[in-house]
PyMOL commands that place a pseudoatom at each C-alpha (Angstrom):
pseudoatom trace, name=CA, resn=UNK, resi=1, chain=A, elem=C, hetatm=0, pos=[107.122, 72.033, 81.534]
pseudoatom trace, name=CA, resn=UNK, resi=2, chain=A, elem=C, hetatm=0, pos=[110.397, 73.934, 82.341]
pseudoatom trace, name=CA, resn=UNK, resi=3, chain=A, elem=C, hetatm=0, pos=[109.933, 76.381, 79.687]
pseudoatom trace, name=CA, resn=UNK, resi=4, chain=A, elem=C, hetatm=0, pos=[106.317, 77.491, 81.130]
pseudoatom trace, name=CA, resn=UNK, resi=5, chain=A, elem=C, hetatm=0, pos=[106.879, 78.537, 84.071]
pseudoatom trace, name=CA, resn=UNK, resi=6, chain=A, elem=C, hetatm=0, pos=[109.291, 81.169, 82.970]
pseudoatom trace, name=CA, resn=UNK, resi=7, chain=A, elem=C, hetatm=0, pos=[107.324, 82.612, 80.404]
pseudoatom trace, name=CA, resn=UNK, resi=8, chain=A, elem=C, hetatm=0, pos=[104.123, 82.345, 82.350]
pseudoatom trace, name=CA, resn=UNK, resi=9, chain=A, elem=C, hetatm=0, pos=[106.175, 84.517, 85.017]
pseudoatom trace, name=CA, resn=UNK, resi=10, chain=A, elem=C, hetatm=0, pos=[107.490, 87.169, 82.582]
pseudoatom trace, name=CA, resn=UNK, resi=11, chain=A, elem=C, hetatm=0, pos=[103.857, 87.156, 81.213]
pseudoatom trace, name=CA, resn=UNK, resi=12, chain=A, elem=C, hetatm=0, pos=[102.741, 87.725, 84.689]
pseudoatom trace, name=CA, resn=UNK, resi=13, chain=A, elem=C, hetatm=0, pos=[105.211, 90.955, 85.308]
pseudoatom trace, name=CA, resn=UNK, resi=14, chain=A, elem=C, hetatm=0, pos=[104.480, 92.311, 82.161]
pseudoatom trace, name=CA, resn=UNK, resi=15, chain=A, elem=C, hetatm=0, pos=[100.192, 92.516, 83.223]
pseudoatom trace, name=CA, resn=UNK, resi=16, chain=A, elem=C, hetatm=0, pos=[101.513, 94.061, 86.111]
pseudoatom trace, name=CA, resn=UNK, resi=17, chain=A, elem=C, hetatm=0, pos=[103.853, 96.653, 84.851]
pseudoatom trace, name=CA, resn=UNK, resi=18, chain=A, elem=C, hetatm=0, pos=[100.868, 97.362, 82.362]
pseudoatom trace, name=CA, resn=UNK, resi=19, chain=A, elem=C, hetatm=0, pos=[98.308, 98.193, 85.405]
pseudoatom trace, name=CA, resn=UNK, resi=20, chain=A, elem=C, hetatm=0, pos=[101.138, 99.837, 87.165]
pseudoatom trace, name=CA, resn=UNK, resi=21, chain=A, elem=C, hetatm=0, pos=[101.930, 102.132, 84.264]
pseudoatom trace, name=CA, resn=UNK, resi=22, chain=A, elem=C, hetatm=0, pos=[99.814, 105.319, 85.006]
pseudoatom trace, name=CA, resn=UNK, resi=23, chain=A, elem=C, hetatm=0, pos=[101.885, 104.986, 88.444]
pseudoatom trace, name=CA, resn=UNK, resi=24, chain=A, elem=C, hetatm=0, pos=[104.918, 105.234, 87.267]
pseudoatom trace, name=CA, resn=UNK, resi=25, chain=A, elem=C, hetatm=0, pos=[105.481, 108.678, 87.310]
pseudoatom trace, name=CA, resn=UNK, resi=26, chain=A, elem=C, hetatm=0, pos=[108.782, 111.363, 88.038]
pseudoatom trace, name=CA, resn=UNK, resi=27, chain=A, elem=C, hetatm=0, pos=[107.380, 114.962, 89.995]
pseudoatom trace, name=CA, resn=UNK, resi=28, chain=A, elem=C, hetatm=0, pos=[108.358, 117.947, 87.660]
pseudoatom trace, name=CA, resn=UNK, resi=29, chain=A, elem=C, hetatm=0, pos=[111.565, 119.256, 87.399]
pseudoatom trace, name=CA, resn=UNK, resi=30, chain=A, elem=C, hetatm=0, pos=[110.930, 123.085, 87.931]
pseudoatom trace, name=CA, resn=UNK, resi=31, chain=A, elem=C, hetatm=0, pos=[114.311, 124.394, 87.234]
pseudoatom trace, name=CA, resn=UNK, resi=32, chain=A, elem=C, hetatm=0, pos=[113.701, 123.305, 83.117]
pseudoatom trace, name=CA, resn=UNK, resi=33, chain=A, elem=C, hetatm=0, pos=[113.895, 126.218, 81.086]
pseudoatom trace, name=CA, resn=UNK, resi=34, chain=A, elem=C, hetatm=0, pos=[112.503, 125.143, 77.745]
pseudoatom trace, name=CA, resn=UNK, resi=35, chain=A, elem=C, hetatm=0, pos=[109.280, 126.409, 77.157]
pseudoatom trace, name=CA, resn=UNK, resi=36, chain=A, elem=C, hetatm=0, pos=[107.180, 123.782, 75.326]
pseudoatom trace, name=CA, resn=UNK, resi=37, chain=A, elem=C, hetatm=0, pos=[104.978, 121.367, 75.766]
pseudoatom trace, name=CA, resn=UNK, resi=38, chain=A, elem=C, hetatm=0, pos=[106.169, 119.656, 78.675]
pseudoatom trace, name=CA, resn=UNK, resi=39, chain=A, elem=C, hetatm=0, pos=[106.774, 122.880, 80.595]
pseudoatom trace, name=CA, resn=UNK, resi=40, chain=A, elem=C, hetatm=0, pos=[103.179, 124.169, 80.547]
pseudoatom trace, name=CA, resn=UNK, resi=41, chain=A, elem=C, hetatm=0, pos=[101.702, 120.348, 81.254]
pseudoatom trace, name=CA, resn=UNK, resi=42, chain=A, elem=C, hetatm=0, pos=[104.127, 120.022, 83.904]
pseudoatom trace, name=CA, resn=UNK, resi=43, chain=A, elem=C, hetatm=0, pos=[105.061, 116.800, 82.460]
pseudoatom trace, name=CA, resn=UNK, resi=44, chain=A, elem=C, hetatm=0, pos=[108.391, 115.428, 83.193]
pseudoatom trace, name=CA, resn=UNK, resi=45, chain=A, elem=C, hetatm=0, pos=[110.040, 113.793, 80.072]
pseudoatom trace, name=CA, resn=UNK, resi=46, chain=A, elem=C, hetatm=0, pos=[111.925, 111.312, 81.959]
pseudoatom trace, name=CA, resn=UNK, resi=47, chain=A, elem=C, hetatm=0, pos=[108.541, 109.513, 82.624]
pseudoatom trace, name=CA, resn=UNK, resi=48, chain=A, elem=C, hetatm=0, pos=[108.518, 108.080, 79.086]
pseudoatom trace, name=CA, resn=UNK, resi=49, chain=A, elem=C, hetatm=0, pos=[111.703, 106.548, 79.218]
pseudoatom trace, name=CA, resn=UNK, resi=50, chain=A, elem=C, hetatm=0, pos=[111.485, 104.920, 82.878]
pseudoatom trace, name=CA, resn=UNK, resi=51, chain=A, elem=C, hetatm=0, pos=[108.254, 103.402, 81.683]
pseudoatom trace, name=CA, resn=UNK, resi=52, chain=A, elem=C, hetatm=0, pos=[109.613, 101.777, 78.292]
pseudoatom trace, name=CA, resn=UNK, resi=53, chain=A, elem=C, hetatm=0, pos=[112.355, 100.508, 80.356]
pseudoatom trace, name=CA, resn=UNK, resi=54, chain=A, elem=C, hetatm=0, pos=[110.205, 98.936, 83.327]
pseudoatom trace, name=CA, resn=UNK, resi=55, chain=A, elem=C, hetatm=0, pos=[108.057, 97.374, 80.244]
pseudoatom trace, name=CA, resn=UNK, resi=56, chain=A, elem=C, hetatm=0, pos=[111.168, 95.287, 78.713]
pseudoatom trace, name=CA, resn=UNK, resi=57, chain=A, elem=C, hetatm=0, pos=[113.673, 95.019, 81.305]
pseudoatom trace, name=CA, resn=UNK, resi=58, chain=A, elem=C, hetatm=0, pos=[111.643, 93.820, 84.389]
pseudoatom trace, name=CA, resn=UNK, resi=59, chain=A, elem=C, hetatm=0, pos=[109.882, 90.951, 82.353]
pseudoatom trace, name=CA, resn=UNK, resi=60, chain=A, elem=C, hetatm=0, pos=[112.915, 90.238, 80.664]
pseudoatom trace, name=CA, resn=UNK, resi=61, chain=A, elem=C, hetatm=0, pos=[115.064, 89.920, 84.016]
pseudoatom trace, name=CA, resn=UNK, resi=62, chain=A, elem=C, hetatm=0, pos=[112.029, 87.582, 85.260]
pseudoatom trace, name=CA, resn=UNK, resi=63, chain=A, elem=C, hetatm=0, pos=[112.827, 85.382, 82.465]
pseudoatom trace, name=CA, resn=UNK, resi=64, chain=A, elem=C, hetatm=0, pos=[116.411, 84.908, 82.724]
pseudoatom trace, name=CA, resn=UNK, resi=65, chain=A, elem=C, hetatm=0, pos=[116.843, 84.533, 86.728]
pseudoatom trace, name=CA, resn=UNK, resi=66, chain=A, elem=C, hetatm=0, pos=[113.369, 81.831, 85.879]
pseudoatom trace, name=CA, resn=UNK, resi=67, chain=A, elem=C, hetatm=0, pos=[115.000, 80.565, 83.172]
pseudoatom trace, name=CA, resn=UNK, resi=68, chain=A, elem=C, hetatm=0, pos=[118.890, 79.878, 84.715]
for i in range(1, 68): cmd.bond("trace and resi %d" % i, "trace and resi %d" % (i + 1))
show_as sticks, trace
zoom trace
């Protein structure tokens, strides 16, 4: 029974990282020079890597404080 509950917690975070993931958004950084694909969507390409690491570290700190 003590190994549920953490995974049913990091399980838990992970649903709602997933249906918090179109919110997780940086604003554009207008001072980028690079013309390219993320210049003329206005897309800041920070966004991918704050999302990836939202998606395995917050579950995966859920687990261990659960866990210990």
């Amino acid at each position: 029974m003590k190994k549920i509950i953490p995974l049913s917690l990091s399980i838990l975070v992970l649903t709602i990282v997933c249906f918090m993931w179109d919110y997780i958004k940086l604003p554009y950084n207008n001072e980028n020079i690079i013309i390219g694909e993320h210049y003329f969507k206005k897309f800041n390409p920070l966004n991918d890597t704050i999302r990836f690491l939202s998606f395995t570290f917050l579950p995966t700190i859920v687990y261990l404080l659960s866990y210990l």
